[in-house]
LOLOVO-500223 format. One record per residue: residue number from 1; x, y, z of N, C-alpha, C in turn. Coordinates in steps of 0.1 Angstrom, whole numbers, plus 5000, padded with zeros to 4 digits. Layout:
N
[site NUM [X Y Z] [X Y Z] [X Y Z]]
...
This chain:
293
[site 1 [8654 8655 4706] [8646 8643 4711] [8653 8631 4705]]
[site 2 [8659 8631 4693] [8664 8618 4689] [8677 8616 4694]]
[site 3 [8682 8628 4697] [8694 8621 4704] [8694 8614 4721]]
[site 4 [8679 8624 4723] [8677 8615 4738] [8674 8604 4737]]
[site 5 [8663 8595 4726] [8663 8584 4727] [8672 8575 4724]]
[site 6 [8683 8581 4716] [8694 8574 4709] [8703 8573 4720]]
[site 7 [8708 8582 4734] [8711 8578 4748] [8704 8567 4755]]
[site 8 [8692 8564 4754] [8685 8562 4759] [8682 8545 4759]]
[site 9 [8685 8545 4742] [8687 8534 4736] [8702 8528 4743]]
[site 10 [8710 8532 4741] [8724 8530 4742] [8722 8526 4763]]
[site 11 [8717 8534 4770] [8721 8529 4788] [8713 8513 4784]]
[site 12 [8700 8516 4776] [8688 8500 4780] [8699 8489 4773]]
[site 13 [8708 8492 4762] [8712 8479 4757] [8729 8477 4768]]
[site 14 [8734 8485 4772] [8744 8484 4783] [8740 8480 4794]]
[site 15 [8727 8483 4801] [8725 8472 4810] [8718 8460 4808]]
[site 16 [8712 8457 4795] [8712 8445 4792] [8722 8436 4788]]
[site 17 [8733 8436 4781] [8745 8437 4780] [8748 8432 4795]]
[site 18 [8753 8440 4803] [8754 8435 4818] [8749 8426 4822]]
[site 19 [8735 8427 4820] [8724 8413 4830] [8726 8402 4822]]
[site 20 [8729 8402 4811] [8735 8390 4800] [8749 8384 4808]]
[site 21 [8757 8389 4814] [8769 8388 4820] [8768 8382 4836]]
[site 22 [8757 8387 4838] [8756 8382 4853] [8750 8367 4860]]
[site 23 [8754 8361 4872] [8743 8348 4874] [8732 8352 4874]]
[site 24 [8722 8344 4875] [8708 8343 4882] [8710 8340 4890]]
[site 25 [8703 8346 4902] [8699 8349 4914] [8692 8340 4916]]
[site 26 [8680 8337 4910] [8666 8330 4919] [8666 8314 4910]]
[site 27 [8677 8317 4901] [8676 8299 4897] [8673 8289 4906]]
[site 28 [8664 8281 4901] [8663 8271 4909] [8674 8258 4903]]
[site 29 [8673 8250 4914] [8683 8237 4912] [8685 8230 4897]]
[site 30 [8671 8225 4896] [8673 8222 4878] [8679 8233 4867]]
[site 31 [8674 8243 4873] [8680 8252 4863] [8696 8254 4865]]
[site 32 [8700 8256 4875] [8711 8260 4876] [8725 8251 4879]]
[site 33 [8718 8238 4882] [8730 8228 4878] [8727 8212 4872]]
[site 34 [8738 8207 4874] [8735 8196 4869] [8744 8186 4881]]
[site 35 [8741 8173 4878] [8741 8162 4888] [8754 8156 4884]]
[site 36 [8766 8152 4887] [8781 8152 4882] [8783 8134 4886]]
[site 37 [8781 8130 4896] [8781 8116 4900] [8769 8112 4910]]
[site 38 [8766 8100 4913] [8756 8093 4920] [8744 8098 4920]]
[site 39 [8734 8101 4908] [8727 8108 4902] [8717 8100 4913]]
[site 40 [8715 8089 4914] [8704 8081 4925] [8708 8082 4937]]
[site 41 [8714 8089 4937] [8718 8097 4953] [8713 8111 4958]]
[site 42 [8711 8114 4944] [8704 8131 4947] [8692 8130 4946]]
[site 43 [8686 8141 4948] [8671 8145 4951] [8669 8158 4951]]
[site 44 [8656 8162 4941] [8658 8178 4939] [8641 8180 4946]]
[site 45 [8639 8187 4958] [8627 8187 4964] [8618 8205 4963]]
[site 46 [8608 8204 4966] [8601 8218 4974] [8600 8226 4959]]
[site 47 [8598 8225 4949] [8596 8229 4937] [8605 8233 4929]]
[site 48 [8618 8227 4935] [8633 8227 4931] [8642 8239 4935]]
[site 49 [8638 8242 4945] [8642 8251 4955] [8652 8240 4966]]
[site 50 [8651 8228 4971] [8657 8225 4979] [8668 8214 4968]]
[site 51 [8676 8205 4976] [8683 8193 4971] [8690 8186 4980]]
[site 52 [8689 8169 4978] [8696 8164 4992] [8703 8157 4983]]
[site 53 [8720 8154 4993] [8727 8141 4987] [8726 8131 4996]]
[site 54 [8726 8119 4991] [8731 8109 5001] [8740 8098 5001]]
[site 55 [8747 8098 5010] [8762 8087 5009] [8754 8074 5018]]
[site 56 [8757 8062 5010] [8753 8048 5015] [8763 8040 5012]]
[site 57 [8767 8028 5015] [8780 8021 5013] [8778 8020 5002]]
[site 58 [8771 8020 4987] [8774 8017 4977] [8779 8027 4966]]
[site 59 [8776 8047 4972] [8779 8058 4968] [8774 8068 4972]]
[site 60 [8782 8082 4975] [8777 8091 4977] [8770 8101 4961]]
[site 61 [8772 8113 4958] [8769 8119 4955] [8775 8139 4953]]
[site 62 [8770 8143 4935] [8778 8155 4938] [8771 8162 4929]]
[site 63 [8771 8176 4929] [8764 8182 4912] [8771 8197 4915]]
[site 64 [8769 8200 4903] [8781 8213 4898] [8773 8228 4890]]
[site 65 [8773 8238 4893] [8768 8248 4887] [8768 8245 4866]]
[site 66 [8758 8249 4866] [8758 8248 4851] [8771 8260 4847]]
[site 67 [8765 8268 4850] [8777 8282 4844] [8788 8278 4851]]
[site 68 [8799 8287 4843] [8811 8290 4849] [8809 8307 4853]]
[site 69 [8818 8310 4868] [8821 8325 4872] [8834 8331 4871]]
[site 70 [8834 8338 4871] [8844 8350 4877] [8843 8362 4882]]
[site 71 [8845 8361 4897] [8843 8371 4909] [8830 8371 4908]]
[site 72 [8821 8375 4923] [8807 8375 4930] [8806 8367 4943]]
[site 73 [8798 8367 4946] [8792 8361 4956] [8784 8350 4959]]
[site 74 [8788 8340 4964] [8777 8326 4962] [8774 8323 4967]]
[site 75 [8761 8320 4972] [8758 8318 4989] [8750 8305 4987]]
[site 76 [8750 8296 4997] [8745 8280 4995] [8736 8278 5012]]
[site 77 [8727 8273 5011] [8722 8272 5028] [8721 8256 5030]]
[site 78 [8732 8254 5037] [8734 8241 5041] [8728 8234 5054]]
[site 79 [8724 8222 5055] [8721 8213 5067] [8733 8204 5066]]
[site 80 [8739 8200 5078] [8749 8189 5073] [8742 8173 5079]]
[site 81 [8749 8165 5083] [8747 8152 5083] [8746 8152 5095]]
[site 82 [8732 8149 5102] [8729 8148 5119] [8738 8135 5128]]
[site 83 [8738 8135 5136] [8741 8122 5142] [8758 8119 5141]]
[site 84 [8757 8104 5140] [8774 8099 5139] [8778 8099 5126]]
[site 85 [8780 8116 5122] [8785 8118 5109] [8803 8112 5106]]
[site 86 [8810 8114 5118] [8827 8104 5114] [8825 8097 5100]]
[site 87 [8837 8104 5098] [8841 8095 5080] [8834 8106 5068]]
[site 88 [8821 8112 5072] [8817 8118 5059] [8824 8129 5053]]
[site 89 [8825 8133 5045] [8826 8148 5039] [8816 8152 5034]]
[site 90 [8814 8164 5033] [8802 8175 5027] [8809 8185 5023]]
[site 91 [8807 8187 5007] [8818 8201 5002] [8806 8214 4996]]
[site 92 [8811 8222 4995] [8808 8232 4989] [8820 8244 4986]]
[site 93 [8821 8242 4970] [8832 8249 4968] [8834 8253 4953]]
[site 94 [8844 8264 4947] [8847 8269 4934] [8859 8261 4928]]
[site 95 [8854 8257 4918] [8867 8251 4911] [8869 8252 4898]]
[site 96 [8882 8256 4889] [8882 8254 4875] [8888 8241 4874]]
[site 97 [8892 8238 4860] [8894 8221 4860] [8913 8224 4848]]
[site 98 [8915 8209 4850] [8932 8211 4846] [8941 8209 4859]]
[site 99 [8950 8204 4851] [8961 8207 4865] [8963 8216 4871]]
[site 100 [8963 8232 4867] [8964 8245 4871] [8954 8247 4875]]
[site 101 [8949 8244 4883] [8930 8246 4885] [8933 8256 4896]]
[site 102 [8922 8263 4895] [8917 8272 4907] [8911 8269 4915]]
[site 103 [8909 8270 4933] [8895 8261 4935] [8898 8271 4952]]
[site 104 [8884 8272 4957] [8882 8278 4966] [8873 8270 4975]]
[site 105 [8874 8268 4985] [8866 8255 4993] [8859 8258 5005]]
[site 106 [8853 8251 5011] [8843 8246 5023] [8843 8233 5022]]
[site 107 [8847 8227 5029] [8847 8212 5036] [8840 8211 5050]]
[site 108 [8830 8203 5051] [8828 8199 5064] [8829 8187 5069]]
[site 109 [8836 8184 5075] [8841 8169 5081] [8834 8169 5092]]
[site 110 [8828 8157 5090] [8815 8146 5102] [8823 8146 5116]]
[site 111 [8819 8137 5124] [8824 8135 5133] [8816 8122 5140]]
[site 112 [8821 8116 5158] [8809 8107 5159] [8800 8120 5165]]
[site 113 [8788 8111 5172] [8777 8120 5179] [8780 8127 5190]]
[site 114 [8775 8138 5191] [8781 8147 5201] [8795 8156 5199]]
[site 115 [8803 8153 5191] [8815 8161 5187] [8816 8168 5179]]
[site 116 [8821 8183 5173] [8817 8189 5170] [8822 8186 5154]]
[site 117 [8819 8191 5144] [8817 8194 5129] [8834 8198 5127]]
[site 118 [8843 8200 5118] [8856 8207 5113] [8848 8212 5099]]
[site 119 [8848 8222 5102] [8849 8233 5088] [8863 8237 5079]]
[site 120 [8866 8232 5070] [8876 8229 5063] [8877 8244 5050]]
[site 121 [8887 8255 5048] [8884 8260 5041] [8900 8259 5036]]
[site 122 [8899 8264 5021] [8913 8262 5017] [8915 8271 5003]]
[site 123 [8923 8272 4998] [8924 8284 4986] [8935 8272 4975]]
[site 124 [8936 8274 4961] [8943 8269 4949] [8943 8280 4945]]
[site 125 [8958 8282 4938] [8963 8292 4927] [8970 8280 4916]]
[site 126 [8966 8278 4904] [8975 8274 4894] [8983 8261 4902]]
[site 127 [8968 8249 4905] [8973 8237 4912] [8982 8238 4925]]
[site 128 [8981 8249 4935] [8989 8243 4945] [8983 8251 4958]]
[site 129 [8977 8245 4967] [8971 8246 4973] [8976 8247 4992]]
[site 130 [8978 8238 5002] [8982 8241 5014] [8978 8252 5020]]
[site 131 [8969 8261 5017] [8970 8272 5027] [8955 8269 5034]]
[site 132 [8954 8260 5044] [8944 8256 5050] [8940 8261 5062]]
[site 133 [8929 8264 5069] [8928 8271 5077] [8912 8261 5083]]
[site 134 [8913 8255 5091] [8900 8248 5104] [8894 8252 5114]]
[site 135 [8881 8257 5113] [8875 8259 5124] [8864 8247 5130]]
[site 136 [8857 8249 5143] [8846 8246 5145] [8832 8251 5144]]
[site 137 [8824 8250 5144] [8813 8254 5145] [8803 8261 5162]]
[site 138 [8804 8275 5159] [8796 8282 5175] [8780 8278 5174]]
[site 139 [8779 8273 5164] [8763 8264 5161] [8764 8250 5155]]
[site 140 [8751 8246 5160] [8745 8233 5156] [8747 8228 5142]]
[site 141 [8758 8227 5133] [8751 8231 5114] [8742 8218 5112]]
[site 142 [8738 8208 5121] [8729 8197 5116] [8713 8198 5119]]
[site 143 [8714 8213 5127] [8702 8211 5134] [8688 8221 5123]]
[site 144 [8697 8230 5118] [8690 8236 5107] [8701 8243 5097]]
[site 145 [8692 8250 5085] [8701 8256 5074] [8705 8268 5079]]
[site 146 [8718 8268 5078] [8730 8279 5077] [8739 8287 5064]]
[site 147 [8738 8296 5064] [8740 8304 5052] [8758 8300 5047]]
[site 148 [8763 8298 5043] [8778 8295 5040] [8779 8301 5023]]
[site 149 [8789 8314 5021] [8791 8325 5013] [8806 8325 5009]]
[site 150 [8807 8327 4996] [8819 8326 4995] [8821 8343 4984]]
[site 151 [8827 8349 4991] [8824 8357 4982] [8838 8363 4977]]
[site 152 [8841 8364 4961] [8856 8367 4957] [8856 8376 4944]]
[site 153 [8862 8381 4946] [8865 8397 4940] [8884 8399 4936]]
[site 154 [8886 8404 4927] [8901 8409 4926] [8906 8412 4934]]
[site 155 [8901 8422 4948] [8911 8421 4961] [8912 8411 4970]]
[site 156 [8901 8403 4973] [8898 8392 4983] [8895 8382 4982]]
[site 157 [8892 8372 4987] [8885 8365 4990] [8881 8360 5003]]
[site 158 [8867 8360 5009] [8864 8363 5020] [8853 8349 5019]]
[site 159 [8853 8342 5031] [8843 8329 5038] [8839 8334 5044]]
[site 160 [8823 8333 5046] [8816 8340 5057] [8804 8329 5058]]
[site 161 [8797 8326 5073] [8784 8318 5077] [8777 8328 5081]]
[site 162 [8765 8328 5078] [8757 8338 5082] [8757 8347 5082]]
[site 163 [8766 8353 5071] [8769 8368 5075] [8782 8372 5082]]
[site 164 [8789 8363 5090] [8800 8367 5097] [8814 8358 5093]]
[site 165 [8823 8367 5088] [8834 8361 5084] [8842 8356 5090]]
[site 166 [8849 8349 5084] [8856 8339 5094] [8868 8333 5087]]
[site 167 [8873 8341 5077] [8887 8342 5066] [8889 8346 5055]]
[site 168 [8901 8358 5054] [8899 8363 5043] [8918 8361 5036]]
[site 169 [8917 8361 5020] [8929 8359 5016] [8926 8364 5009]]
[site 170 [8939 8376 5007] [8940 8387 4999] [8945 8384 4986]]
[site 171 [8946 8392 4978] [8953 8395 4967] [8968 8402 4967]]
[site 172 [8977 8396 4971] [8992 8402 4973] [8998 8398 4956]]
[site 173 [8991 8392 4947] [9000 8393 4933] [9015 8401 4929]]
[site 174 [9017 8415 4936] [9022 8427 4934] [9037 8423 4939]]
[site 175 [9037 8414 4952] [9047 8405 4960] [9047 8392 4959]]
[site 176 [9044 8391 4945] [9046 8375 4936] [9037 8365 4944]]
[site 177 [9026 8365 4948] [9019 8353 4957] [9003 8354 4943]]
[site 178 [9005 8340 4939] [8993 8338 4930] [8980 8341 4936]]
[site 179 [8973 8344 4932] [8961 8348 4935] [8947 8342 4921]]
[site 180 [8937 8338 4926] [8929 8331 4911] [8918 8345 4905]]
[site 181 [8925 8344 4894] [8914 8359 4889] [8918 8357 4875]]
[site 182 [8925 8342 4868] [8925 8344 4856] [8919 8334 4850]]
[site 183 [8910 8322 4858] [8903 8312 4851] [8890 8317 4855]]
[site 184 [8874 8309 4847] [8867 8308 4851] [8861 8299 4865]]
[site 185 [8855 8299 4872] [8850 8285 4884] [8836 8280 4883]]
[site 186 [8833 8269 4883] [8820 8263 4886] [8819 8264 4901]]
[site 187 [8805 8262 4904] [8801 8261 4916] [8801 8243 4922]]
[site 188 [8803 8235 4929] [8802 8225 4934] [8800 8218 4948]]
[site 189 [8792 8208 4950] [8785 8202 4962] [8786 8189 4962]]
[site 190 [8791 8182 4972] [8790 8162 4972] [8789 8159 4988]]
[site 191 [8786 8149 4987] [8793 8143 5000] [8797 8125 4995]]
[site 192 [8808 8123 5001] [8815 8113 4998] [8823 8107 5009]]
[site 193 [8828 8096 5012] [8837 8088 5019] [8849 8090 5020]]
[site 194 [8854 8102 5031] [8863 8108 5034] [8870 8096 5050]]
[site 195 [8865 8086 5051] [8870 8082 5065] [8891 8078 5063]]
[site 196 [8891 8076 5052] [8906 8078 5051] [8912 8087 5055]]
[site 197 [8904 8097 5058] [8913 8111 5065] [8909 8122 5074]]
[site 198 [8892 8123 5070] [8886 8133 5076] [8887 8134 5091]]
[site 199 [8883 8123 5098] [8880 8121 5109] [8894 8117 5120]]
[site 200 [8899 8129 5126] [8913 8122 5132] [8922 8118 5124]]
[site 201 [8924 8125 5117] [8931 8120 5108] [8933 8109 5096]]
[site 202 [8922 8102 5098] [8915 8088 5093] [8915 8074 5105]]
[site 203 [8917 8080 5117] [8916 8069 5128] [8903 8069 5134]]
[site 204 [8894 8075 5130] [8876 8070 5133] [8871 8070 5115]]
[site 205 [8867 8055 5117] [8860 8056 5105] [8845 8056 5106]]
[site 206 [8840 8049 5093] [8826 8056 5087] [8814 8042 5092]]
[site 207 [8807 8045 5101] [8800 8036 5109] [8787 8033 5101]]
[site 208 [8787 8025 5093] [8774 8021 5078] [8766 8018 5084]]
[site 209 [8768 8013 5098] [8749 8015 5109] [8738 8029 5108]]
[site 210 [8748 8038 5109] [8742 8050 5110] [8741 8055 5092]]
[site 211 [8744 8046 5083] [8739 8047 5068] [8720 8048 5070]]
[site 212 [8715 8056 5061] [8722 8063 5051] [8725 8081 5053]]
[site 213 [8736 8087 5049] [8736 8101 5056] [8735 8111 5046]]
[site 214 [8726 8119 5049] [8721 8130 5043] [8727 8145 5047]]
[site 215 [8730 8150 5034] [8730 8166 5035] [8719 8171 5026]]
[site 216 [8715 8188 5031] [8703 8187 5026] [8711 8205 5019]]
[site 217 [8703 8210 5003] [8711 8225 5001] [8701 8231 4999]]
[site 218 [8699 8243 5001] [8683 8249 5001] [8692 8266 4993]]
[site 219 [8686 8276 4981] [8686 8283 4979] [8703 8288 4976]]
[site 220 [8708 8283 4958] [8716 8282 4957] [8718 8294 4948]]
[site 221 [8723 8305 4952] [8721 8321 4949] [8739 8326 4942]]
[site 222 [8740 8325 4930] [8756 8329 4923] [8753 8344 4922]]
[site 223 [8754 8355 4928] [8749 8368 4922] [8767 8376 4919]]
[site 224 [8770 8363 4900] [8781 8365 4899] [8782 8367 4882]]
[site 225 [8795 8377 4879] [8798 8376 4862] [8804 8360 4856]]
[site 226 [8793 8359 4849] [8793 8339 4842] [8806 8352 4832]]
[site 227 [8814 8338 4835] [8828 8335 4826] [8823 8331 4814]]
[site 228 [8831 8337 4804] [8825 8337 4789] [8843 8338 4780]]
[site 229 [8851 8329 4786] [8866 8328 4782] [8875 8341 4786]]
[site 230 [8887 8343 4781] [8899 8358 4786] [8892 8368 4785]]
[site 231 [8879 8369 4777] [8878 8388 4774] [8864 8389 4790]]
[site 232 [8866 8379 4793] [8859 8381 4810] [8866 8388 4820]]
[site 233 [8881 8386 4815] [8889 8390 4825] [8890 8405 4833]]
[site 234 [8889 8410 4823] [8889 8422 4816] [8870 8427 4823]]
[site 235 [8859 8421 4819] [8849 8430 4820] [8842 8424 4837]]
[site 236 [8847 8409 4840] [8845 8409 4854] [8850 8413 4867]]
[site 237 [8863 8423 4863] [8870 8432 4874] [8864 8447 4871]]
[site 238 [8857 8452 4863] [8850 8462 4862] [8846 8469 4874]]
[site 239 [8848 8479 4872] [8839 8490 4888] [8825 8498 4881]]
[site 240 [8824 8491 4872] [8810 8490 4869] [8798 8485 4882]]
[site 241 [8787 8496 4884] [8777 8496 4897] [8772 8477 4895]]
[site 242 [8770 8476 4883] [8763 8459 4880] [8773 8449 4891]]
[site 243 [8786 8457 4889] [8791 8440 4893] [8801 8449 4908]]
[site 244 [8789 8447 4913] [8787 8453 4929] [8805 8447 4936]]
[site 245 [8804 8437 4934] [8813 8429 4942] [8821 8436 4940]]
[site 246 [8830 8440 4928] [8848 8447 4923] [8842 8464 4931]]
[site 247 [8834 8470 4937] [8836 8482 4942] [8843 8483 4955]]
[site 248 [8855 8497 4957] [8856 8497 4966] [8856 8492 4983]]
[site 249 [8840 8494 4982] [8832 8491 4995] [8837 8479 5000]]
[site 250 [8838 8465 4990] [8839 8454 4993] [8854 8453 4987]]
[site 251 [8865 8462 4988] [8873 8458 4987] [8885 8450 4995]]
[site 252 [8878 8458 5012] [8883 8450 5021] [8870 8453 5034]]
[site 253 [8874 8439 5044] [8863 8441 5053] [8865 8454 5065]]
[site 254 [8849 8458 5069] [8848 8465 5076] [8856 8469 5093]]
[site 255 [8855 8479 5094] [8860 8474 5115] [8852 8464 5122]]
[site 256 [8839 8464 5119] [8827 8458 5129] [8830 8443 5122]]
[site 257 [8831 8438 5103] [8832 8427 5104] [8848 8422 5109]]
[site 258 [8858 8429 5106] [8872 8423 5110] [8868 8419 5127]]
[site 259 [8863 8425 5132] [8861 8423 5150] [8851 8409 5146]]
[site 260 [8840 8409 5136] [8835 8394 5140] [8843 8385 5135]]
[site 261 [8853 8385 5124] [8865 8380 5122] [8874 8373 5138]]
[site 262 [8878 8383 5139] [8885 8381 5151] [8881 8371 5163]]
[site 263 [8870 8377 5162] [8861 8368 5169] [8859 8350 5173]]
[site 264 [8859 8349 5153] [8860 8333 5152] [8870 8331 5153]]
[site 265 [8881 8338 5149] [8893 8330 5150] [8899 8323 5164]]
[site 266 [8894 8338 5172] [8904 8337 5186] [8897 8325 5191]]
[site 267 [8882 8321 5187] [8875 8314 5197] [8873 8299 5188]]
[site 268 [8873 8301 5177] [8867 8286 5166] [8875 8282 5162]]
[site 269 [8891 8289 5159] [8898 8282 5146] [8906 8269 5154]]
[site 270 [8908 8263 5148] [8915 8247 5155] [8927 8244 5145]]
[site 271 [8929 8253 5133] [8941 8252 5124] [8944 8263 5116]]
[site 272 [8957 8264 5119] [8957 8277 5104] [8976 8275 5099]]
[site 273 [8976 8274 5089] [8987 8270 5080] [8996 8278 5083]]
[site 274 [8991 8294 5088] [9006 8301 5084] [9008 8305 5101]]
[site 275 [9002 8292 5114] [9011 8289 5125] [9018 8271 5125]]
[site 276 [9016 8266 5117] [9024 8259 5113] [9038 8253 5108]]
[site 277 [9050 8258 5119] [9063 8261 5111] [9068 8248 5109]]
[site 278 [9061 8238 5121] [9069 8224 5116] [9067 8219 5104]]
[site 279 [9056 8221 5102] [9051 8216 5080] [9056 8222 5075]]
[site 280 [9061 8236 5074] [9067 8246 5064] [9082 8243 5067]]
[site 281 [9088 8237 5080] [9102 8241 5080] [9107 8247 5078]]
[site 282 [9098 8257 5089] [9099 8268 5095] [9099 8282 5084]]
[site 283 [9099 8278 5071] [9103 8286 5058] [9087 8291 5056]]
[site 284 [9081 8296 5060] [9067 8299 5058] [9061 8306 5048]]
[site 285 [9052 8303 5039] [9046 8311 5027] [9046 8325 5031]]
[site 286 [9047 8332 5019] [9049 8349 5018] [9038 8352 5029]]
[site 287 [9028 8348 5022] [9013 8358 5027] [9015 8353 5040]]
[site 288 [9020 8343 5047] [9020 8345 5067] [9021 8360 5068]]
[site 289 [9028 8366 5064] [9034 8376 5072] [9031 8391 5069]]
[site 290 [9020 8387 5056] [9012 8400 5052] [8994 8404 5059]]
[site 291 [8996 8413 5062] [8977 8412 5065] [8968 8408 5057]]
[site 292 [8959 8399 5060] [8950 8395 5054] [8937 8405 5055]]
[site 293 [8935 8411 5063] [8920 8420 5061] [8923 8434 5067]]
């Protein structure tokens, strides 16, 4: 009997141990981040379950996960900017900080009224970045909240809206292509005055009639291992059942999601870096030519 409770002892303090390692799920906004710039731009509503920014000519606005991660799943439910959004930006994205920074993205660039949204996603290894890939949107994103997931693990990294993916970038380390799996990342959200570039390139700018513009974030879910320095490295690639994400299962996507993959691409994407030979001159990064899912 005492050695059964002496097992018994030992699973309860290993999976506490674990749940000490993991995000919070049901954090709400105060709890779970903090306000980074234009603090009188944000708004934390609905019992701190929702949050809006807003850009007005005098500033936008941004706020950043309290914790740092490594690998999980982060899912954010966005409204973007209705109307004659041109010029805005709206981010949601992973970043560590330094010039070697790691950073994993969602950009949504405005547009005027009636035209559609650019969904901007993009990957950093150790400060260098280019591997961009643009779609549009098969829905309304101003008209209600839409789920936007980022979810990254030691083999992948996979963007998905609602459940359906829409770009994955693998882990090829093995054929020298960096891959981010040795810093920690915050989670982050702004919207700011992007008409320098977002919109056409920066030839439609940002129409301050249609000030002030709102994005709105509703149920901001990290169900990820909080980074706690190098010996994270090591316990957040675990195939440990807690840290769901490093199993097999999700080590690459399904046939049914690679087909809704396919899907967006053949029909949504409006850019992808590795058909771009005239920017590369014609020399194109490794991973063009490796499968991604």
């Amino acid at each position: 009997m005492a050695n059964l409770r002496g097992l018994l002892f030992i699973a309860h303090l290993a999976i506490f141990l674990v749940a000490l390692n993991l995000g919070l799920v049901d954090a709400s906004f105060p709890k779970s981040v903090h306000n980074t710039w234009g603090s009188q731009e944000m708004e934390i509503q609905s019992n701190g379950d929702d949050l809006q920014l807003t850009l007005d000519q005098f500033s936008g606005s941004g706020f950043k996960s309290k914790r740092q991660f490594l690998f999980g799943s982060f899912e954010m439910l966005i409204k973007l900017v209705p109307g004659n959004s041109a010029g805005t930006v709206t981010t949601y994205y992973l970043a560590s900080t330094g010039s070697k920074h790691d950073e994993i993205d969602f950009e949504f660039l405005g547009n005027v009224a009636g035209q559609p949204y650019t969904i901007h996603t993009n990957v950093f290894t150790q400060g260098v970045g280019n591997r961009e890939e643009q779609f549009h949107p098969w829905f309304d994103p101003t008209a209600s909240f839409h789920n936007y997931t980022i979810r990254w693990n030691p083999s992948e990294i996979v963007w998905s809206i609602d459940g359906i993916p829409i770009r994955v970038f693998r882990n090829y380390e093995s054929q020298g292509i960096p891959f981010p799996n040795q810093q920690g990342m915050r989670a982050y959200s702004s919207i700011w005055n992007g008409e320098s570039w977002a919109t056409d390139g920066g030839l439609v700018k940002i129409d301050w009639n249609s000030a002030p513009f709102k994005a709105s974030f509703r149920r901001f879910r990290p169900r990820a291992c909080k980074w706690s320095g190098p010996v994270s490295i090591g316990q957040c690639s675990s195939r440990s059942p807690a840290y769901w994400w490093s199993s097999p299962a999700y080590s690459s996507l399904s046939y049914s999601q690679i087909g809704q993959m396919m899907w967006v691409q053949n029909n949504y994407r409006t850019y992808n870096y590795c058909t771009d030979f005239k920017r590369f001159n014609g020399i194109m990064p490794h991973e063009c030519y490796l499968q991604q899912y």
